[in-house]
Structure formats: structure tokens, C-alpha cells
C-alpha positions as YAML, in Angstrom:
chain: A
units: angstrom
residues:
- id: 1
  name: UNK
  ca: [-6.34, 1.44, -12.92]
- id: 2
  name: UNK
  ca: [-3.79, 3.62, -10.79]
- id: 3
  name: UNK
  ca: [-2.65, 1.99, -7.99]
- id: 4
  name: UNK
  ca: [-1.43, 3.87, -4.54]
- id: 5
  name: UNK
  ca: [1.81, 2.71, -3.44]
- id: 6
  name: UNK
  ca: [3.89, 4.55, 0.32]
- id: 7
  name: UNK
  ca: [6.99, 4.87, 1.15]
- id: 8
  name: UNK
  ca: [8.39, 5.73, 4.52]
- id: 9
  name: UNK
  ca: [11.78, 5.38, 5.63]
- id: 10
  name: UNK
  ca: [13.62, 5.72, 9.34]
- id: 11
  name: UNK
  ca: [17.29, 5.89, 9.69]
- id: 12
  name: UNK
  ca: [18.00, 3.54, 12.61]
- id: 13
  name: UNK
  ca: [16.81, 0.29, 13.91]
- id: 14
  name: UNK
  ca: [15.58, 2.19, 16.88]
- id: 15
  name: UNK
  ca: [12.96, 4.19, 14.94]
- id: 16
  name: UNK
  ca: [9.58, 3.26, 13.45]
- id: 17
  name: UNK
  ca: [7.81, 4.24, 10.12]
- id: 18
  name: UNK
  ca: [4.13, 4.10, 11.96]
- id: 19
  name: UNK
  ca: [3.95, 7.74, 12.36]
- id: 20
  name: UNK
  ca: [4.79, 7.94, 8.92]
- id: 21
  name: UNK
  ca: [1.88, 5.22, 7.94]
- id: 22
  name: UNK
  ca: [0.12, 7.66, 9.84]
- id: 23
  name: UNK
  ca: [0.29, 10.61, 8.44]
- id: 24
  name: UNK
  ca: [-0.43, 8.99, 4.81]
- id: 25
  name: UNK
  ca: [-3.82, 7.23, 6.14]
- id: 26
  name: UNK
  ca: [-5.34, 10.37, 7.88]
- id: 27
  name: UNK
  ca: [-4.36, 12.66, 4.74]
- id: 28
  name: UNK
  ca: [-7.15, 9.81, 2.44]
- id: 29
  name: UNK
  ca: [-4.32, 7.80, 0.71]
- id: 30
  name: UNK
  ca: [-5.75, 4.09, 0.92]
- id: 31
  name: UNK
  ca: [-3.24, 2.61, 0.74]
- id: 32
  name: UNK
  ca: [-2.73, -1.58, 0.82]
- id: 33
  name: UNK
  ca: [-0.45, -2.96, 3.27]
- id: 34
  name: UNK
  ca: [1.58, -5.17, 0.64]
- id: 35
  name: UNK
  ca: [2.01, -1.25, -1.35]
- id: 36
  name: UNK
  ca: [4.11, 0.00, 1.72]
- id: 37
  name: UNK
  ca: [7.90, -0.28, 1.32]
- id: 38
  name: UNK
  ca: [9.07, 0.30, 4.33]
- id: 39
  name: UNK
  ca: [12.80, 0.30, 5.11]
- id: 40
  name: UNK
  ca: [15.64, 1.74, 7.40]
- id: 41
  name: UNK
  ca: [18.27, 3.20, 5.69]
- id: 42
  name: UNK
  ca: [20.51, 6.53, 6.31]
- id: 43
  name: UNK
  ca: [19.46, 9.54, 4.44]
- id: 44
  name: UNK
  ca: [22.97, 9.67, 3.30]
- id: 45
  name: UNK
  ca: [22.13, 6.26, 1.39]
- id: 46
  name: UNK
  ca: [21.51, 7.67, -2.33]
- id: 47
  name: UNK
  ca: [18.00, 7.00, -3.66]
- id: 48
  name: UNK
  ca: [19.07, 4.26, -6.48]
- id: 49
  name: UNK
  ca: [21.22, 2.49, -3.72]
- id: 50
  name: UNK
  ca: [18.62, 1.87, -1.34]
- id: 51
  name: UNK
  ca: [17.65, -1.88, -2.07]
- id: 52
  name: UNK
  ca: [13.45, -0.68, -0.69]
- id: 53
  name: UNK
  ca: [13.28, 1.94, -3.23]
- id: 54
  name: UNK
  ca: [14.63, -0.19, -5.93]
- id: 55
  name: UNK
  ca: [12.10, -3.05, -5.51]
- id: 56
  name: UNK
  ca: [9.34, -0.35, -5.28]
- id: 57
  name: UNK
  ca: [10.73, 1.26, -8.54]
- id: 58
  name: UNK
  ca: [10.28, -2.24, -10.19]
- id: 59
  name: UNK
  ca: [6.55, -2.62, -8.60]
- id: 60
  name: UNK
  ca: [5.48, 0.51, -10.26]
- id: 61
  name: UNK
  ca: [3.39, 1.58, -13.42]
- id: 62
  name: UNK
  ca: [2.05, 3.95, -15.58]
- id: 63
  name: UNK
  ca: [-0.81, 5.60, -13.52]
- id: 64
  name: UNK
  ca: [0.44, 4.47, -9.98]
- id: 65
  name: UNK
  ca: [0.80, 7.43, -6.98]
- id: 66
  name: UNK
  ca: [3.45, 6.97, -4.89]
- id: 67
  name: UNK
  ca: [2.96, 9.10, -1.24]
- id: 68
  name: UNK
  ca: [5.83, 10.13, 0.71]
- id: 69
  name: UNK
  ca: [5.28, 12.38, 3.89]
- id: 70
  name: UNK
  ca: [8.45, 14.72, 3.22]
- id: 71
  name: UNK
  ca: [10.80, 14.93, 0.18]
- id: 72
  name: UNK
  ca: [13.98, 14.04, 2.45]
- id: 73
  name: UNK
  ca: [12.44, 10.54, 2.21]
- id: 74
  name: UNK
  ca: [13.15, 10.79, -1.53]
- id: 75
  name: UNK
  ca: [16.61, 11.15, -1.50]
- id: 76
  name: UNK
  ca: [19.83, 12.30, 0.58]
- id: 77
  name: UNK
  ca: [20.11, 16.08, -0.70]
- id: 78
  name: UNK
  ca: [17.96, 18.18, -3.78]
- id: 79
  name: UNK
  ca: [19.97, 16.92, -6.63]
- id: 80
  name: UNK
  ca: [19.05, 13.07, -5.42]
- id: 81
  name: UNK
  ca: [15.51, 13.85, -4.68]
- id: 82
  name: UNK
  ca: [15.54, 15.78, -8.39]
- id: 83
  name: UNK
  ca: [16.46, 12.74, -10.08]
- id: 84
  name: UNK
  ca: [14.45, 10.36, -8.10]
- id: 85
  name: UNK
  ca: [11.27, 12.46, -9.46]
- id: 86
  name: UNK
  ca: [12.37, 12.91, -12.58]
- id: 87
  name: UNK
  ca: [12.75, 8.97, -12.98]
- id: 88
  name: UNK
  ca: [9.38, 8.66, -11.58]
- id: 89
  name: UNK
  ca: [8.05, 11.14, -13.73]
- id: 90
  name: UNK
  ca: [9.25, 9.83, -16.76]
- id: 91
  name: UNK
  ca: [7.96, 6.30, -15.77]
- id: 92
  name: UNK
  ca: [4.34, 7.96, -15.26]
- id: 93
  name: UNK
  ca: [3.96, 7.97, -11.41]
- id: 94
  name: UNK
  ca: [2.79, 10.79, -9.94]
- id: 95
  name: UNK
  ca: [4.83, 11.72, -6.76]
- id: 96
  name: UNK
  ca: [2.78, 12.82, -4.01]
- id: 97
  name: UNK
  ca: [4.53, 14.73, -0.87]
- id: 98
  name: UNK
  ca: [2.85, 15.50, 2.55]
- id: 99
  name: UNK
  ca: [4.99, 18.34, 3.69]
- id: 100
  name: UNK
  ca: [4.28, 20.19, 0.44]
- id: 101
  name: UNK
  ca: [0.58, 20.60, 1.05]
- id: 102
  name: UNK
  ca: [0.20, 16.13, -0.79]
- id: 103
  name: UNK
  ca: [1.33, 18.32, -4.29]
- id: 104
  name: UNK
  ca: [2.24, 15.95, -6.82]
- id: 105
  name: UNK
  ca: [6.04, 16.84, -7.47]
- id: 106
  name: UNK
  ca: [5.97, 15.49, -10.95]
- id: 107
  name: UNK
  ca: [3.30, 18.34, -12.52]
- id: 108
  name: UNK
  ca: [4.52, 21.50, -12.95]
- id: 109
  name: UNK
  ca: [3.57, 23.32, -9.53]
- id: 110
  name: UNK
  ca: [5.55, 20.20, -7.50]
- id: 111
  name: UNK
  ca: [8.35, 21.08, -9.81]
- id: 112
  name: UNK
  ca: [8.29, 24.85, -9.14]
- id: 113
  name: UNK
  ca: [7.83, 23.86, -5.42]
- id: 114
  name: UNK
  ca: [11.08, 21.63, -5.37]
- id: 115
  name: UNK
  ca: [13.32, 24.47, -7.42]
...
């Protein structure tokens, strides 16, 4: 059974990932409030160094979705987002951006998209 999992990300203390909850709730994605990892971190901050991402990485299965409103919340510049798919990819998550029309960047269209 796939499970849905978000995550949003802000910069600075004095933003908020709501609009970002948002976003993910009026496109259909139910998702569970314990599945939302939600943490403020610079976008400079690679994608394997943010300690959020990491404990969602270990969360995740075969099957699962993860939903992200824009790929800069994936990583600080294409070669970091690249790799953060590809590891989701290979663990069997389908990646699911917003911005891109909610195409999963793992099948072959999302990775056409991202090139």
C-alpha cells in the first residue's frame, strides 16, 4: 500500500510552509499530518545535508509518493535536485512536483522535464 508523504521547506525562521501545505491539499494529495516533513533550511543547504530530508529518506518505501510544490525544494541547484531523484527513484518513490503540472519526476516525462 503506497503511502503519500510532503515535503515543504522555507529558508528563514520568519517564513511558513502553510502555503506550501496548501498548495499540496487543494491539488488531491491526502496527505497525513505525521507524513509532512517540514523544515527551514537555506536552499544552499545540499539535499543529503538537510537533517528533514534525511529522516524522510529513512521513512520511505517502495510504492510511497513523495509531493513537493517546486523542484528548488529538492535541492540547492539541478545537479542536487538530479541526484536527490535519482536516489528516490532507485528506492521506488515516485517524486511528484507541483510546478511541473504534479508530473512524477522519476518516469521518463519528469526526467525529460528536469533535463
Amino acid at each position: 500500500m503506497s503511502r503519500t508523504f510532503a515535503y515543504v521547506r522555507v529558508s528563514t525562521h520568519g517564513q511558513t510552509t502553510e502555503n506550501q501545505i496548501g498548495e499540496i491539499k487543494a491539488a488531491g494529495f491526502d496527505v497525513h499530518a505525521r507524513r509532512v516533513v517540514s523544515e527551514t533550511v537555506s536552499g544552499s543547504v545540499a539535499t543529503k545535508e538537510r537533517e528533514g530530508f534525511t529522516r524522510l529518506l529513512d521513512r520511505m518505501e517502495e510504492g510511497d509518493v513523495l509531493v513537493v510544490t517546486k523542484m528548488d525544494r529538492l535541492g540547492r541547484n539541478a545537479m542536487d535536485v538530479r541526484t536527490t531523484v535519482e536516489t528516490l527513484a532507485e528506492m521506488g518513490v515516485k517524486v511528484h512536483c507541483l510546478a511541473l503540472g504534479g508530473v512524477d519526476l522519476t518516469s521518463s516525462t519528469g526526467r525529460m522535464t528536469m533535463s
